[in-house]
FIRO-594033 format. One record per residue: x, y, z of N, C-alpha, C, CB in turn; residue in three letters; residue number from 0. Coordinates in steps of 0.05 Angstrom, whole numbers. Glycine has a CB too. Example, Ala and Ser with C-alpha at 12.3 -4.5 7.8 and 13.67 -1.06 7.14 Angstrom:
264/-114/156/246/-90/156/264/-66/156/226/-89/181/ALA/0 .
257/-45/142/273/-21/143/258/1/157/282/-12/114/SER/1 .
END
This chain:
399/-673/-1347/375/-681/-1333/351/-671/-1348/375/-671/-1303/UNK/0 .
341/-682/-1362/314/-682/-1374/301/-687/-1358/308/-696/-1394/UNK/1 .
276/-672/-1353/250/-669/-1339/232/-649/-1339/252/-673/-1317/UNK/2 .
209/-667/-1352/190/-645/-1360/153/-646/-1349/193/-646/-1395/UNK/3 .
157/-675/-1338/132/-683/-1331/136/-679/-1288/127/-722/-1349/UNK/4 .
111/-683/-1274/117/-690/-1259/125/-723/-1253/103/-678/-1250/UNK/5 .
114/-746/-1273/125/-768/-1271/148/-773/-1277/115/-782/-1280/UNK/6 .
169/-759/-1294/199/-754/-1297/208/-744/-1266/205/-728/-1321/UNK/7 .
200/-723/-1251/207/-722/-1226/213/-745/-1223/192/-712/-1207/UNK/8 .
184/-754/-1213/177/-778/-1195/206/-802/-1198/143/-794/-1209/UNK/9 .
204/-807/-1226/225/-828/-1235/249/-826/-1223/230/-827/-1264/UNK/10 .
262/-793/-1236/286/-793/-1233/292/-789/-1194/299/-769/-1254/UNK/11 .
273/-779/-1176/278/-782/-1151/275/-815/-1134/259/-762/-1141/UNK/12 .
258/-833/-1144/267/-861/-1144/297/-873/-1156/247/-875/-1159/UNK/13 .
300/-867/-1170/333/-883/-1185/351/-869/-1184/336/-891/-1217/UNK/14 .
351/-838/-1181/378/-826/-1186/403/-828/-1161/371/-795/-1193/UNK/15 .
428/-826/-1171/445/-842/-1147/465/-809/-1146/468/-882/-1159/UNK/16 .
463/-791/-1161/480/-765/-1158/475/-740/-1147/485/-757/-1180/UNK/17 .
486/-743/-1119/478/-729/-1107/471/-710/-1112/485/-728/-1097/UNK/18 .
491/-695/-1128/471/-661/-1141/445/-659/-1159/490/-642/-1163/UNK/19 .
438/-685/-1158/414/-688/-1181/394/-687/-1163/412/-715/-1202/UNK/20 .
405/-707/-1142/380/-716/-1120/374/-679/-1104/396/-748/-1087/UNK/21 .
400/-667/-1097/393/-651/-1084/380/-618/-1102/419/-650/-1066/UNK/22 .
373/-625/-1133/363/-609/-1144/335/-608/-1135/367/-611/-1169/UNK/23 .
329/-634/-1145/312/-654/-1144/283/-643/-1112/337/-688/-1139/UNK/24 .
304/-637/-1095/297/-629/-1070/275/-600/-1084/329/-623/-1048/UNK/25 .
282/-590/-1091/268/-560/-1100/239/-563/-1114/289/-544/-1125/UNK/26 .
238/-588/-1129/213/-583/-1139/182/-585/-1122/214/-602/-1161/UNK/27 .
164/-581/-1130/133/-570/-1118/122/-598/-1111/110/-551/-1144/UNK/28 .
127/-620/-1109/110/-644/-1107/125/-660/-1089/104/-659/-1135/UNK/29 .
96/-659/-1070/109/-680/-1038/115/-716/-1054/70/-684/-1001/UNK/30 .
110/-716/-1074/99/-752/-1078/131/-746/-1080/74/-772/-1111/UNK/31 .
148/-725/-1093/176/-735/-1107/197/-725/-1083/183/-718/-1143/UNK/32 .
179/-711/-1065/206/-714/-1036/200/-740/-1018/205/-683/-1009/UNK/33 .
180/-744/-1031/176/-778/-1014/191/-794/-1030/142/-794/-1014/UNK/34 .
197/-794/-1049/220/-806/-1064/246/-811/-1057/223/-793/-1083/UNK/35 .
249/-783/-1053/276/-771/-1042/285/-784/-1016/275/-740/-1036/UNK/36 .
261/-780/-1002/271/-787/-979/261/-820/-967/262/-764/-961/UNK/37 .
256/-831/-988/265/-862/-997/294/-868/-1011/243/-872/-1019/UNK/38 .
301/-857/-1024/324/-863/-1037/346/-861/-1019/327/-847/-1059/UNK/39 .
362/-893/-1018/389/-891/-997/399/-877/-1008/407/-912/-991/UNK/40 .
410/-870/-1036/429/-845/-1047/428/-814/-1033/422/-840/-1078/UNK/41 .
407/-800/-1031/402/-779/-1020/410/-776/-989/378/-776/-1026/UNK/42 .
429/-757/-1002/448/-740/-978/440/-731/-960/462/-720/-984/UNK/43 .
459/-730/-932/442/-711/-916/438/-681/-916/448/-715/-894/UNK/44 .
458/-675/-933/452/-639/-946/418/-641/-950/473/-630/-989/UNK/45 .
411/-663/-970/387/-666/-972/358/-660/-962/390/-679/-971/UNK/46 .
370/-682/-941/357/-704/-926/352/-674/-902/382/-740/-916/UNK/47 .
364/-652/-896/365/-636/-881/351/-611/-893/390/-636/-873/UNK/48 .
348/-607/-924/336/-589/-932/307/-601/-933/347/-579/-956/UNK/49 .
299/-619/-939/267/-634/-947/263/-634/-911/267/-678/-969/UNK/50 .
273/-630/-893/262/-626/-868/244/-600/-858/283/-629/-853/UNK/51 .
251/-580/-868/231/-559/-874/209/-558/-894/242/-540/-880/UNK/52 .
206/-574/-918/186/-577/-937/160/-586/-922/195/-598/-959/UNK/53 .
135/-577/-923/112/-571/-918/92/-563/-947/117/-551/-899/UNK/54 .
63/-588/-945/41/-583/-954/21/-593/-943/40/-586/-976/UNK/55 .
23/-599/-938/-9/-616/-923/0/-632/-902/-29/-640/-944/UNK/56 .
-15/-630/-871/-11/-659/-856/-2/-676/-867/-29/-670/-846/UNK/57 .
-18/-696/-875/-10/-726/-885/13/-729/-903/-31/-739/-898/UNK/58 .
22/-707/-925/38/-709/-937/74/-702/-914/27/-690/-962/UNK/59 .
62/-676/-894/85/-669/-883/99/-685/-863/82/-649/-874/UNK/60 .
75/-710/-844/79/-730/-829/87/-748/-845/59/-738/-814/UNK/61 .
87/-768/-861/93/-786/-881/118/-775/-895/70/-791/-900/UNK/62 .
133/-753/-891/159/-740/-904/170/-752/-880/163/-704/-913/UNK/63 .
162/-738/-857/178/-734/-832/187/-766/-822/160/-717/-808/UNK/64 .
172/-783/-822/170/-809/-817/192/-815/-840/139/-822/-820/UNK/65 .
190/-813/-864/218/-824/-888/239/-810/-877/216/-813/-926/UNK/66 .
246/-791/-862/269/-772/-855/278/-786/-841/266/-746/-845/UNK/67 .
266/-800/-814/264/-809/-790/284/-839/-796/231/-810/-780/UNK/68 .
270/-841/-817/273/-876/-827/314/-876/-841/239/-885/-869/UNK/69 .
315/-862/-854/333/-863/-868/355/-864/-862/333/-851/-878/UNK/70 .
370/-884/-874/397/-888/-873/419/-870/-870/402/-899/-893/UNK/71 .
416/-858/-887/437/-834/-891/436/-812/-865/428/-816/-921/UNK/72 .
417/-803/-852/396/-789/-831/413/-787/-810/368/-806/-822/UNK/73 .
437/-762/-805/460/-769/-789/447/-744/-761/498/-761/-809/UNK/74 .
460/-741/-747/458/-727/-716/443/-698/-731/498/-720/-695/UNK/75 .
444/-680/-737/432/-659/-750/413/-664/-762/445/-647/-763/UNK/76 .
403/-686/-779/387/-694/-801/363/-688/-776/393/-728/-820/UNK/77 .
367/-709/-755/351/-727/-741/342/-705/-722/366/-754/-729/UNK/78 .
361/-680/-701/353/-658/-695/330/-646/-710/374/-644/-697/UNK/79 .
332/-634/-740/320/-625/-750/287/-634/-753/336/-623/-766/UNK/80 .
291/-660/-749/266/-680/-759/249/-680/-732/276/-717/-769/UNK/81 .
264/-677/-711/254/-685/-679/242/-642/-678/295/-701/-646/UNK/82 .
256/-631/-688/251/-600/-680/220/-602/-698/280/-573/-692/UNK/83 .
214/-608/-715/195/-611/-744/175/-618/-729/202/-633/-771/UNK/84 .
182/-648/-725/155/-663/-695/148/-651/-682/159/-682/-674/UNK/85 .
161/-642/-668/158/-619/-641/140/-600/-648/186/-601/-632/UNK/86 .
139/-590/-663/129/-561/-676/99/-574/-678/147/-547/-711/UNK/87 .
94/-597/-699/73/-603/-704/63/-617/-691/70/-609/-719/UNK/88 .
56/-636/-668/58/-640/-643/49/-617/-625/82/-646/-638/UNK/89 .
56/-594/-624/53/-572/-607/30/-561/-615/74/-553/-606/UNK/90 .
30/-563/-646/1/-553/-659/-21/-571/-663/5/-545/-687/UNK/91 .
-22/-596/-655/-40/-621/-647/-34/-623/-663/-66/-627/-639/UNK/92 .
-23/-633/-689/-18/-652/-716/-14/-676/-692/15/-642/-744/UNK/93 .
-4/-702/-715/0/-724/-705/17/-746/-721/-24/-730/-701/UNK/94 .
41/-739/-717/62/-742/-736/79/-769/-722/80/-711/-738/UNK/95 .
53/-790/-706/61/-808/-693/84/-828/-708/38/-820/-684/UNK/96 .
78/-826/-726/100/-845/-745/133/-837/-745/91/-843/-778/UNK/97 .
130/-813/-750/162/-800/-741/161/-801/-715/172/-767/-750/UNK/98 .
153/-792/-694/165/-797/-672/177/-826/-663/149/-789/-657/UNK/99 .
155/-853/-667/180/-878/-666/196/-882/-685/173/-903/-664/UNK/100 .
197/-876/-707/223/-876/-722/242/-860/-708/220/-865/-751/UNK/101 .
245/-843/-701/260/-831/-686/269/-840/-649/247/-806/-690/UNK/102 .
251/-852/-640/256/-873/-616/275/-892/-622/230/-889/-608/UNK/103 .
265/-902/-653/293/-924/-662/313/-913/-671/291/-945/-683/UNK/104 .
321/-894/-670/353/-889/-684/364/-868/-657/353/-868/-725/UNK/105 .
391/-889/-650/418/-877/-632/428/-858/-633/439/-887/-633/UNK/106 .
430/-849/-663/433/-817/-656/421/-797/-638/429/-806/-674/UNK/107 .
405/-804/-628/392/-788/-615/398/-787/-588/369/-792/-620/UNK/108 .
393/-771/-565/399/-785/-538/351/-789/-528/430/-750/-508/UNK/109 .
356/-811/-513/334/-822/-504/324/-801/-500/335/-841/-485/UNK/110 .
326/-780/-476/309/-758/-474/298/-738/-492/318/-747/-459/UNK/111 .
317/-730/-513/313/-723/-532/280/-725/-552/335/-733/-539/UNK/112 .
278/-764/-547/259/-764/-562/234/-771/-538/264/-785/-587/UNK/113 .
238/-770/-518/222/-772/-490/205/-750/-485/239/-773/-466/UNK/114 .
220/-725/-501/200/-702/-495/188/-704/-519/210/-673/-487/UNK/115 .
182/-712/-526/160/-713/-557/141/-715/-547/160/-736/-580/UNK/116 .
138/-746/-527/110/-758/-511/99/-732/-496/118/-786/-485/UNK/117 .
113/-708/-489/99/-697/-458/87/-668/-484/134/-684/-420/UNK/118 .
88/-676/-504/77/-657/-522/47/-648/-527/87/-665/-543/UNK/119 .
33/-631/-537/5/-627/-538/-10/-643/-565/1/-596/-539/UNK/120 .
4/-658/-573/-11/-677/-594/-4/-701/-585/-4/-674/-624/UNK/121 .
14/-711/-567/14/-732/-562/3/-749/-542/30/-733/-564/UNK/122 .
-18/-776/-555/-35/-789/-536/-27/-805/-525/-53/-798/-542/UNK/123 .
-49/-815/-510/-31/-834/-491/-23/-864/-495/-45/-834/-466/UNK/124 .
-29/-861/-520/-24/-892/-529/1/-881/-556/-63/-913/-544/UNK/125 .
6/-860/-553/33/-854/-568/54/-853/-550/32/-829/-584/UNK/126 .
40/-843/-521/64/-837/-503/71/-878/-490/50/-805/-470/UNK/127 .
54/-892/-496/61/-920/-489/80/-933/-514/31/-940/-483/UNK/128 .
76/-932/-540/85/-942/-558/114/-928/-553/68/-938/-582/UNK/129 .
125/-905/-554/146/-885/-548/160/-895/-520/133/-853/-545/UNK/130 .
151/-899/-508/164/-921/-477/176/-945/-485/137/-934/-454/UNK/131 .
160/-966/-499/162/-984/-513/186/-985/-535/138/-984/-522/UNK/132 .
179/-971/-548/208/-964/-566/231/-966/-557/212/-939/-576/UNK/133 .
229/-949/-540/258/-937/-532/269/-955/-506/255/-901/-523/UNK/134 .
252/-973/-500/268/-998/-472/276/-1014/-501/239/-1022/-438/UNK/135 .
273/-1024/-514/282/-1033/-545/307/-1027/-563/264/-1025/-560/UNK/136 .
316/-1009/-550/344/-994/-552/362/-1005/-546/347/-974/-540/UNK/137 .
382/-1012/-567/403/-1033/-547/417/-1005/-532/433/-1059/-569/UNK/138 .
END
């Protein structure tokens, strides 16, 4: 694995399909290349569960959480982890509205689970309608 630039990150976290590459990959300093990561269907949920603690900035840490939320791979723990993440930032008024309905749409979850997100201290009331909405959308 050659990489020496941060656009070599970037690259090899778009295309790479091996998991131990992807989950190196997880370690480095730049949110653009865990946004990568956590675009890429290849990336595991070993992964997909470590980049759930990664933190730099709001917008970068909501826009992670939202790709976590989204993802294929994103099994019962992944999705815990991602809903505990929301919660936290949510509690601290962030506004990490994008992961929370990504998370309304995926079954892993149980409905209440993502029900208490809405009764949270960042969440408005037109998040707590969209989040209602979602989740009657549930087969």
């Amino acid at each position: 694995m050659s990489v020496h630039t941060p656009a070599d990150y970037l690259e090899r976290a778009r295309v790479e399909n091996d998991s131990s590459v992807l989950h190196r990959l997880a370690r480095c300093p730049y949110p653009f290349v865990w946004h990568a990561l956590a675009s890429n269907p290849h990336t595991g949920p070993e992964t997909l569960l470590e980049l759930s603690t990664a933190q730099e900035s709001a917008w970068n840490d909501n826009r992670l959480l939202r790709l976590l939320a989204e993802h294929p791979r994103a099994d019962h723990i992944v999705l815990r982890a991602v809903r505990d993440a929301v919660a936290a930032k949510l509690a601290e008024g962030e506004r990490p509205y994008g992961a929370v309905l990504a998370l309304a749409g995926r079954r892993e979850l149980e409905e209440v689970e993502v029900r208490q997100l809405g009764a949270l201290r960042g969440a408005s009331a037109r998040l707590r309608s969209q989040l209602d909405r979602c989740l009657k959308l549930r087969p």
